[in-house]
ZAMARGU-4260 file (C-alpha; in steps of 0.2 Angstrom, whole numbers, plus 5000, padded with zeros to 4 digits):
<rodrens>
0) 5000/5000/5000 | 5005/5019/4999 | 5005/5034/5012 | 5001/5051/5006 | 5009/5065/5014
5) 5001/5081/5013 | 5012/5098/5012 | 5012/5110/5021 | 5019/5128/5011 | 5015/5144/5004
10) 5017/5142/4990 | 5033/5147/4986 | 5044/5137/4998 | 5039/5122/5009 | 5037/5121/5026
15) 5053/5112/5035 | 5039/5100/5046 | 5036/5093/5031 | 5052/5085/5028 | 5048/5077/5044
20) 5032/5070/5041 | 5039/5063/5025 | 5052/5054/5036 | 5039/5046/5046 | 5029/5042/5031
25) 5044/5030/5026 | 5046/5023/5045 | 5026/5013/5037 | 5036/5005/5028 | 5026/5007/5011
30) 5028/5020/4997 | 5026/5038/4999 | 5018/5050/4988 | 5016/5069/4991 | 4998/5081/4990
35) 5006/5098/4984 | 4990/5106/4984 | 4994/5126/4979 | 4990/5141/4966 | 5007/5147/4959
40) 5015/5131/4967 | 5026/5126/4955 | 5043/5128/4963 | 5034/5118/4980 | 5031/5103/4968
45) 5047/5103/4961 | 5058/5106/4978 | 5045/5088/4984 | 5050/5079/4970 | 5069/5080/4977
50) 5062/5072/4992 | 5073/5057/4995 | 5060/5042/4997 | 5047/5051/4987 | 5040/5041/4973
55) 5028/5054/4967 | 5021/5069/4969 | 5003/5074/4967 | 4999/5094/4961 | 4985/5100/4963
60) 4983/5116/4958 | 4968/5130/4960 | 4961/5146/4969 | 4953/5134/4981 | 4971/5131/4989
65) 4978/5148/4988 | 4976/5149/5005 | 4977/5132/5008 | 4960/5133/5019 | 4955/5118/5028
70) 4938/5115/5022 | 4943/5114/5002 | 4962/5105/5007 | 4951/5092/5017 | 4939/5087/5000
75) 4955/5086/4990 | 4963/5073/5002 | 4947/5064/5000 | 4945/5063/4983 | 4961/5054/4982
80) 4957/5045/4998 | 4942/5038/4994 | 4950/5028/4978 | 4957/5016/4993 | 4974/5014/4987
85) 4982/5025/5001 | 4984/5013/5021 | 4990/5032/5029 | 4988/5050/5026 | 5000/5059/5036
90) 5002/5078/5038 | 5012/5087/5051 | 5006/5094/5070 | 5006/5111/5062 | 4990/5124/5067
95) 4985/5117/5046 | 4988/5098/5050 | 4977/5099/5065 | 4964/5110/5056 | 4964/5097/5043
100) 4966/5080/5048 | 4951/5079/5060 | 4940/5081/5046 | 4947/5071/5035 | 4947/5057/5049
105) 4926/5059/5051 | 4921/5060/5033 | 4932/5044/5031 | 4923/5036/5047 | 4939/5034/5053
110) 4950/5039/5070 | 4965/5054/5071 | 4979/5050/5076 | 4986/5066/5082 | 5005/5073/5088
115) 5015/5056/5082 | 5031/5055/5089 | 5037/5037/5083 | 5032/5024/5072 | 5033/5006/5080
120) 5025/4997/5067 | 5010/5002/5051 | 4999/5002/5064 | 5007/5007/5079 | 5012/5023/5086
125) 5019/5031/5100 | 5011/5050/5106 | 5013/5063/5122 | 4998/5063/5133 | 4998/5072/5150
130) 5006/5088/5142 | 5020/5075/5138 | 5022/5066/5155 | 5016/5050/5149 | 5018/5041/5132
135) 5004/5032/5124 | 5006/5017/5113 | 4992/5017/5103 | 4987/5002/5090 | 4974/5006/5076
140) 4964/4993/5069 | 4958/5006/5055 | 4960/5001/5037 | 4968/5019/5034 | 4976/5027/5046
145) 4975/5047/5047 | 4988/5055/5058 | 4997/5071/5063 | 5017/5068/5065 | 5027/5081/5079
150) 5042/5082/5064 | 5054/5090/5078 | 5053/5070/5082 | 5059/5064/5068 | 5074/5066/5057
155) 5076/5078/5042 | 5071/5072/5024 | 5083/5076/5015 | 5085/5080/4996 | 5091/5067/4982
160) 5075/5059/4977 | 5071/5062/4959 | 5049/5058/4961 | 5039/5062/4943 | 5027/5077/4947
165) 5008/5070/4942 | 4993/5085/4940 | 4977/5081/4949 | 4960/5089/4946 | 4957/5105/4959
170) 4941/5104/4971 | 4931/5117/4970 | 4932/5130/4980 | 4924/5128/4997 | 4908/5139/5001
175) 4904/5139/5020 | 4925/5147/5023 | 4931/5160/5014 | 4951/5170/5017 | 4949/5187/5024
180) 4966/5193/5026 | 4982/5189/5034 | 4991/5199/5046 | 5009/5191/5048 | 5022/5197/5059
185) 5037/5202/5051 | 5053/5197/5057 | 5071/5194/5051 | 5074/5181/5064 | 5072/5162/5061
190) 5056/5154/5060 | 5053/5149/5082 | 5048/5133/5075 | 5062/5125/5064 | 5076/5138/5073
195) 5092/5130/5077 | 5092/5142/5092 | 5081/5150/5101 | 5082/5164/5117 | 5064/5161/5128
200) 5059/5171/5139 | 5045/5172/5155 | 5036/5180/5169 | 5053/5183/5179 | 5059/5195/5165
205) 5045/5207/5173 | 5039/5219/5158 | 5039/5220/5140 | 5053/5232/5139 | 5065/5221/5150
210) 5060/5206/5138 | 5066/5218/5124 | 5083/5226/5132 | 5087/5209/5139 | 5083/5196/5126
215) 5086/5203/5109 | 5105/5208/5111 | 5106/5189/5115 | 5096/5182/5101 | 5104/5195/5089
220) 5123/5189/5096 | 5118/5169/5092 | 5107/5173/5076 | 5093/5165/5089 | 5072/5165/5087
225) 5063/5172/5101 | 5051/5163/5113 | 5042/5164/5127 | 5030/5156/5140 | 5010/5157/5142
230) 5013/5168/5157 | 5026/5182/5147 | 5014/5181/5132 | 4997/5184/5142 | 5007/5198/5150
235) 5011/5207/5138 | 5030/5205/5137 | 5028/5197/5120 | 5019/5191/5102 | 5005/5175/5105
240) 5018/5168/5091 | 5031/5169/5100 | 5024/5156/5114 | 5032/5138/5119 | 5022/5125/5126
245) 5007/5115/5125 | 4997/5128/5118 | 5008/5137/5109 | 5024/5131/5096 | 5033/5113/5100
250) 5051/5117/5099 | 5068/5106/5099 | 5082/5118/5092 | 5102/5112/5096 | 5100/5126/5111
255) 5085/5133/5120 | 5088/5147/5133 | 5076/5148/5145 | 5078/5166/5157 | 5066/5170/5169
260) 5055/5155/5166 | 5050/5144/5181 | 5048/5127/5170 | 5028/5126/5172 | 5024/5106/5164
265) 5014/5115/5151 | 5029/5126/5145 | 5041/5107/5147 | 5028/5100/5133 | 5035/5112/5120
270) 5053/5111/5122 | 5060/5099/5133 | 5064/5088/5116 | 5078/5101/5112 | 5096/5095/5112
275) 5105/5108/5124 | 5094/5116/5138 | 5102/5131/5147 | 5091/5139/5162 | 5094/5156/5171
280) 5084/5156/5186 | 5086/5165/5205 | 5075/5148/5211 | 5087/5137/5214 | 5072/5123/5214
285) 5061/5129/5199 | 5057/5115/5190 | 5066/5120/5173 | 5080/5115/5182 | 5075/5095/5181
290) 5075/5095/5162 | 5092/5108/5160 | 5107/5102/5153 | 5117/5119/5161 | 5108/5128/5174
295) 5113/5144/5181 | 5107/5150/5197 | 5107/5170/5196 | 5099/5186/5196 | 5095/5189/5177
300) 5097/5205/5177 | 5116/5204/5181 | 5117/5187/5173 | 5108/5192/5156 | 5117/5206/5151
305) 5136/5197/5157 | 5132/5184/5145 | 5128/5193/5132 | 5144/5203/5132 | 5155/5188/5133
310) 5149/5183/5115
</rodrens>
């Protein structure tokens, strides 16, 4: 059988969590072909059919997936699900895969799968429940399993693959959801969720402007992206996209930063995957400590700014 692996894009370049769901796609054991559903996505199909492990790439292309809007990107997976010669459709834990996966899971009659960390077997997998204090193994006796994978859990894909690049009919556009508009936050800084580095701050840090002052000499010094906990973001000290954690971004850069953060298990769920934690605290017994690599027990105010200059 085949899994179809649905990316995620904007047309123009691919979305790095895709490369991981592609690598879980190939853990099934099965061949793996790739939904580039798009308008103007030409260069996305291409850059997929370099996809090492990809056999073939399927474009779709159309105003209905300009903005790629759940509702219309949910009928196209169908309309090649429904043929039965897919066993998995697989799309990343991104805000899109978990806005699209659900409905295609219902109109299929089948379960989701959601936030895949490891592949045991074709119909075994292993997810974070408990904000990531337990892990479930979970078996599914579903003829066609639909899942969300967490990519920072699985290896890069990388290119070499040389897929043919196949056009499929556009669904129509859909009529009970149309785009508005799209603010997007500007930045020069990596994207928070494929960074290599990234400075976090939280509630210790007091204010927005100390968040600022401290922060972004640090991040600017390492060529880091900025995060943040629940508790700096609903105070004000920074963007809702900047936030870490269970409700906000899942992280797991080569080095996260934690300053000012007390390591509250809902913050732990989004970055404790990362490969070198570093925590600056006054507390000598706040709980990011149990999941740091490098603590440092220091006011950081003094230790912040130190740091930085040393770099």
């Amino acid at each position: 059988m085949t899994t179809l692996v649905v990316a995620e894009h904007d047309n123009h370049a691919l979305n790095g969590a895709t490369r991981g769901a592609v690598t879980a796609a190939l853990a099934l054991g099965s061949e793996v072909h790739l939904l580039v559903a798009g308008k103007g996505s030409e260069t996305v199909a291409s850059a997929c059919s370099h996809l090492a492990g990809v056999a073939k790439v399927l474009h779709a292309q159309g105003d209905a997936h300009e903005h790629l809007l759940a509702e219309s990107l949910a009928e196209q997976i169908l309309g090649l699900a429904k043929g039965g010669s897919y066993s998995a459709i697989v799309l990343p834990s991104t805000t899109t895969g978990k806005n699209v996966a659900p409905r295609v899971a219902a109109k299929l009659d089948v379960s989701a799968i959601s936030d895949v960390i490891r592949v045991v077997s074709p119909d075994t997998f292993e997810r974070p429940i408990y904000a990531g204090n337990v892990i479930a193994t979970v078996q599914s006796s579903d003829a066609l399993k639909v899942m969300t994978v967490r990519a920072t859990s699985f290896a890069t894909c990388a290119d070499g693959g040389s897929a043919t690049i196949e056009s499929v009919p556009c669904v129509a556009a859909s009529l009970t959801s149309r785009f508005v508009r799209a603010e997007m936050s500007k930045s020069d800084r990596p994207e928070l969720a494929s960074a290599k580095v990234v400075v976090s701050g939280g509630r210790g840090l007091g204010s927005a402007e100390n968040y600022s002052n401290l922060l972004l000499p640090l991040a600017d010094k390492l060529g880091a992206a900025l995060g943040a906990s629940r508790a700096a973001v609903d105070a004000g000290y920074a963007p809702n996209d900047y936030q870490v954690g269970q409700t906000g971004k899942v992280v797991a850069p080569s080095l996260y930063i934690a300053v000012g953060m007390s390591g509250a298990i809902q913050h732990l769920a989004g970055m404790k995957d990362s490969k070198v934690i570093v925590a600056i605290n006054k507390d000598p017994d706040a709980p990011i400590f149990s999941v740091a690599d490098y603590g440092l027990v220091a006011d950081l105010f003094e230790a912040v700014p130190e740091l930085t200059s040393k770099l």
